[in-house]
matplotlib code that plots the C-alpha trace (Angstrom):
import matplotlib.pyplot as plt

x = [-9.7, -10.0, -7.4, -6.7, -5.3, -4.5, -6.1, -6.2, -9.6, -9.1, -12.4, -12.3, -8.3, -7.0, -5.0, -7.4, -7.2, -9.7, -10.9, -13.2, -15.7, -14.7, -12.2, -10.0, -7.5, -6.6, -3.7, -5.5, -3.7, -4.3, -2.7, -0.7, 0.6, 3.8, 6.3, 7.7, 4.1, 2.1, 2.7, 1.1, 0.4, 0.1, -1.5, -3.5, -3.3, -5.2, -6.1, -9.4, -8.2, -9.2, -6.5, -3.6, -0.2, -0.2, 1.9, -1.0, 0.0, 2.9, 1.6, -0.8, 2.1, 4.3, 1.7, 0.9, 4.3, 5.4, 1.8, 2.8, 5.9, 4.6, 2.6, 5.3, 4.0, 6.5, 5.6, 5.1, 5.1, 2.5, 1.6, 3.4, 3.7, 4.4, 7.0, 8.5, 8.4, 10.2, 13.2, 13.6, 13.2, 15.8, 14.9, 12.1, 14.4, 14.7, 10.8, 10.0, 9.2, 9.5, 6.0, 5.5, 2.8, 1.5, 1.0, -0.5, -2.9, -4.5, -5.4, -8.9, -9.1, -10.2]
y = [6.7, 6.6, 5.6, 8.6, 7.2, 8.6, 7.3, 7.8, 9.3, 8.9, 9.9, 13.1, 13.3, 13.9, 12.2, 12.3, 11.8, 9.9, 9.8, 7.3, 8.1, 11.5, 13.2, 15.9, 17.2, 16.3, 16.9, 17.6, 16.8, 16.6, 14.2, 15.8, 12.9, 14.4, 13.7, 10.6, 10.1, 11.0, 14.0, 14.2, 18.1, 18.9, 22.1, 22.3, 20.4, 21.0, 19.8, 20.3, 23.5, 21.2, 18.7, 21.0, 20.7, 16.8, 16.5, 14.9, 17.5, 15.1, 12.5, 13.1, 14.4, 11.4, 8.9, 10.9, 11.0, 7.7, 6.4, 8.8, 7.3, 4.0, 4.1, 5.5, 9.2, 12.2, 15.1, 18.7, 20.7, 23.3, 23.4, 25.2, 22.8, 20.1, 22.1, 22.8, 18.7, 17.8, 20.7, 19.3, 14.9, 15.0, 11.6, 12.8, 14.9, 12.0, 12.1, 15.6, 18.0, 21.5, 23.0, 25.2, 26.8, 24.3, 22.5, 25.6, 26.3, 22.7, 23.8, 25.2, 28.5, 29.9]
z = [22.7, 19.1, 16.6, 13.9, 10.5, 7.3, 4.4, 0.9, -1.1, -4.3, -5.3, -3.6, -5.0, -1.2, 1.5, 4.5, 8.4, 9.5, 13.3, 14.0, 10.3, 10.9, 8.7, 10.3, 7.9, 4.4, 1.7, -1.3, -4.7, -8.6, -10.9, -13.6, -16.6, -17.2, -19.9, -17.4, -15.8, -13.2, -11.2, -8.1, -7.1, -3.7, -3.4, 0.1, 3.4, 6.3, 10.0, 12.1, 15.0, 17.5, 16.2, 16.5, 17.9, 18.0, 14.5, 12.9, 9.4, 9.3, 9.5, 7.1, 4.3, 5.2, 4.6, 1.4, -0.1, 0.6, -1.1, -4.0, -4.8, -4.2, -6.9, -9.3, -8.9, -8.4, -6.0, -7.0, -4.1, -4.1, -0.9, 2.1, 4.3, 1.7, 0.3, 4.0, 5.1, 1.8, 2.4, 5.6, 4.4, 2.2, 0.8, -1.4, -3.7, -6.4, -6.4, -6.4, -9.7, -9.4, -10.0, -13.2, -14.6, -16.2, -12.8, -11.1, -14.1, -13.6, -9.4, -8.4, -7.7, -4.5]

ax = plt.figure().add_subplot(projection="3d")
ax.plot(x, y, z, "-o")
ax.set_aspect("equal")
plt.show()
């Protein structure tokens, strides 16, 4: 059986999941330098269908956040599901930024 693993795309400016070569979800981000650096926005995070229901979404966000603040980052929670892991992890409040305009102006429009 294969090993899934979250990884980090910088290129692509996303978290990913990776199965085997194969990526099957991904938190998707842009960097924002805010007045006391970087703020990492968090505006979309998906999984394949087929990869439902195992809690691989958490794992993705997890592996995001923590890599975020690693790095000196905060968080800006755009994203549903990013906004609904951090309410309930109350250890990423010193690292999170609530979103503005600003922030929302800088995401791609769909």
């Amino acid at each position: 059986m294969s090993e899934i693993k979250p990884v980090l795309l910088p290129e692509r400016r996303r978290f990913a999941l990776d199965d085997d070569g194969k990526i099957i979800g991904a938190a998707h981000y842009r960097d924002f330098d805010g007045s006391d650096g970087v703020e990492r926005i968090f505006f979309h995070t998906t999984v394949d269908e087929e990869y439902g229901g195992q809690g691989l979404a958490g794992i993705l966000v997890k592996f995001a956040l923590e890599n975020t603040i690693a790095s000196g980052a905060k968080i800006v929670a755009v994203c549903p599901y990013v906004k609904s892991y951090v309410a309930k992890h109350n250890d990423y409040d010193q690292h999170l930024v609530a979103p503005t305009k600003t922030h929302l102006d800088l995401l791609p429009r769909s």
